[in-house]
C-alpha positions in Angstrom: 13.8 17.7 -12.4 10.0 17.3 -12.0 9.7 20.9 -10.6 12.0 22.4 -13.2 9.8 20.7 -15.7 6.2 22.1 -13.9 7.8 24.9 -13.6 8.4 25.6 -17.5 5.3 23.8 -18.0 3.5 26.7 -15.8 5.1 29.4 -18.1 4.7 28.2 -21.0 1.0 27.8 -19.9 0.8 31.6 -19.3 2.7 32.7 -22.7 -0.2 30.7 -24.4 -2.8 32.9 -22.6 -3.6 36.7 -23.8 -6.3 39.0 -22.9 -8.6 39.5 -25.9 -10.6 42.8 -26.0 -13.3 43.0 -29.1 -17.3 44.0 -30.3 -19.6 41.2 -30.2 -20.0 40.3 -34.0 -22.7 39.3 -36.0 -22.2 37.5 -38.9 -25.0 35.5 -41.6 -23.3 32.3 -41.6 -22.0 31.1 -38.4 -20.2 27.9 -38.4 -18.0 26.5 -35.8 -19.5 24.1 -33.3 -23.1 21.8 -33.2 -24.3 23.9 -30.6 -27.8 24.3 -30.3 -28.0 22.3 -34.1 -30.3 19.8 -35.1 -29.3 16.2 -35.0 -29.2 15.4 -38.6 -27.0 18.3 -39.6 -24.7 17.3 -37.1 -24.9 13.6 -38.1 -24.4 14.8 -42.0 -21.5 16.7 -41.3 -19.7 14.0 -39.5 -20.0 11.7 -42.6 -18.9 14.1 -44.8 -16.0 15.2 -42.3 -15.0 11.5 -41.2 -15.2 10.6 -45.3 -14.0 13.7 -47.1 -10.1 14.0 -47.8 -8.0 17.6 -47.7 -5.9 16.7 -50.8 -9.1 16.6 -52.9 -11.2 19.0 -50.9 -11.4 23.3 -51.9 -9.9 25.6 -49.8 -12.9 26.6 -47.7 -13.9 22.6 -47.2 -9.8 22.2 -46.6 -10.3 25.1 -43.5 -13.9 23.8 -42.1 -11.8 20.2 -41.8 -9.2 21.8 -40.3 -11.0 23.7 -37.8 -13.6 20.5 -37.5 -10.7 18.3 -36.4 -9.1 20.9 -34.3 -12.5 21.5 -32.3 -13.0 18.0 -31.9 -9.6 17.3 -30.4 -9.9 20.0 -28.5 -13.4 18.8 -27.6 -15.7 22.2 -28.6 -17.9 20.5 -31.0 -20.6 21.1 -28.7 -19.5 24.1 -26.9 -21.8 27.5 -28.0 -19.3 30.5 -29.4 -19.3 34.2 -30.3 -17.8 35.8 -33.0 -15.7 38.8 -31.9 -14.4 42.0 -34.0 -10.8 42.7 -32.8 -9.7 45.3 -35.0 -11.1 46.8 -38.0 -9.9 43.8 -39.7 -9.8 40.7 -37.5 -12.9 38.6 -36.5 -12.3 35.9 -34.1 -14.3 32.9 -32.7 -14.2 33.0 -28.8 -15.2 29.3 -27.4 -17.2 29.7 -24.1 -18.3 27.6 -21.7 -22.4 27.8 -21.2 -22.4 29.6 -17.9 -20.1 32.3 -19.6 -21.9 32.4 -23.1 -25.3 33.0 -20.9 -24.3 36.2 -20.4 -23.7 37.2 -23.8 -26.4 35.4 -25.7 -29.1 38.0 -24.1 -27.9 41.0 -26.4 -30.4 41.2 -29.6 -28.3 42.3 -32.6 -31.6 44.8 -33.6 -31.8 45.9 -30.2 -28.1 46.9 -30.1 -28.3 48.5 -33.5 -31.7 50.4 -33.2 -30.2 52.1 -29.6 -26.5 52.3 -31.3 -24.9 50.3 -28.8 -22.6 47.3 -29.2 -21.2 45.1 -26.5 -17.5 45.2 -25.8 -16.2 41.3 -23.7 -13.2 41.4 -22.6 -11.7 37.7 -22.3 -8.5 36.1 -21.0 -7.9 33.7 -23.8 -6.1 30.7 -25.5 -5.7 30.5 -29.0 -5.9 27.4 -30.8 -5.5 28.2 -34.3 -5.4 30.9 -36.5 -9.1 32.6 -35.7 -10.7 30.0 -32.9 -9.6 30.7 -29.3 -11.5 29.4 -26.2 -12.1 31.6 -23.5 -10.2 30.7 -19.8 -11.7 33.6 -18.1 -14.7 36.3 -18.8 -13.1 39.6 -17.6 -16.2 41.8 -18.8 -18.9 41.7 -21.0 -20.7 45.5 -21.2 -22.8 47.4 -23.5 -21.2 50.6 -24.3 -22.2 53.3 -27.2 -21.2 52.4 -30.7 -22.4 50.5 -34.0 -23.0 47.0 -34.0 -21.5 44.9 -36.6 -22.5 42.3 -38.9 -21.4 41.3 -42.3 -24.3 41.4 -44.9 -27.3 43.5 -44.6 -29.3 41.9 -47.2 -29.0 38.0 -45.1 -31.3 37.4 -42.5 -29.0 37.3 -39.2 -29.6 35.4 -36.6 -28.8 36.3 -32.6 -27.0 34.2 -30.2 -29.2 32.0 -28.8 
């Protein structure tokens, strides 16, 4: 009984994975973790976040709860992410752990865009709700020809760092 149940458990664990192949995106408002924040933003958002309820909040505050609950179940309030552009259409949030987001957080978004370049990571992942998935294994993260991405041209953008 206990291996059938491992066993099913094991599978199940391996449906939930999927390799996830997208552009390192760069956006002018990045929320999704207190990585690399300042103490008292992170202290004000928790008040707000403990205090604030979802029936009386808008739809954007009802998603950043959502996602801030989610993220600190799941433990990745602190853990640095990357936004990545999956399709013409789809941005996700890959969650990383430091050792892996190292290795990303050395591109320069000008850099890439003045040489036409873009980097392309390649990342077995497990999704944990619709847009945030943390990443289980780096597979690749190269810099290959192409544009560079980012949402507004007229915000200042910051890099990953």
């Amino acid at each position: 009984m206990t291996l059938t149940a491992l066993t099913i458990a094991c599978r199940q664990s391996q449906r939930d994975r999927k390799i996830v192949e997208g552009d390192l995106f760069f956006s002018a408002f990045r929320y999704g973790s207190f990585y690399n924040q300042p103490d008292s933003l992170i202290k004000a958002f928790e008040t707000y976040a403990d205090t604030a309820t979802v029936d009386s909040s808008s739809s954007f505050d009802n998603q950043l709860l959502q996602a801030y609950h989610l993220l600190k179940k799941e433990n990745l309030l602190f853990s640095p992410f990357v936004e990545l552009r999956i399709n013409d259409s789809s941005i996700i949030k890959l969650y990383l752990d430091s050792t892996d987001y190292d290795q990303i957080k050395i591109y320069a978004r000008k850099g890439l865009q003045i040489n036409n370049k873009k980097i392309r990571i390649i990342a077995e992942t497990k999704e944990l709700g619709t847009g945030l998935s943390i990443c289980t294994k780096l597979i690749s993260v190269e810099k290959i020809d192409g544009l560079t991405m980012q949402t507004e041209k007229k915000f200042r953008i910051d890099d990953y760092q």
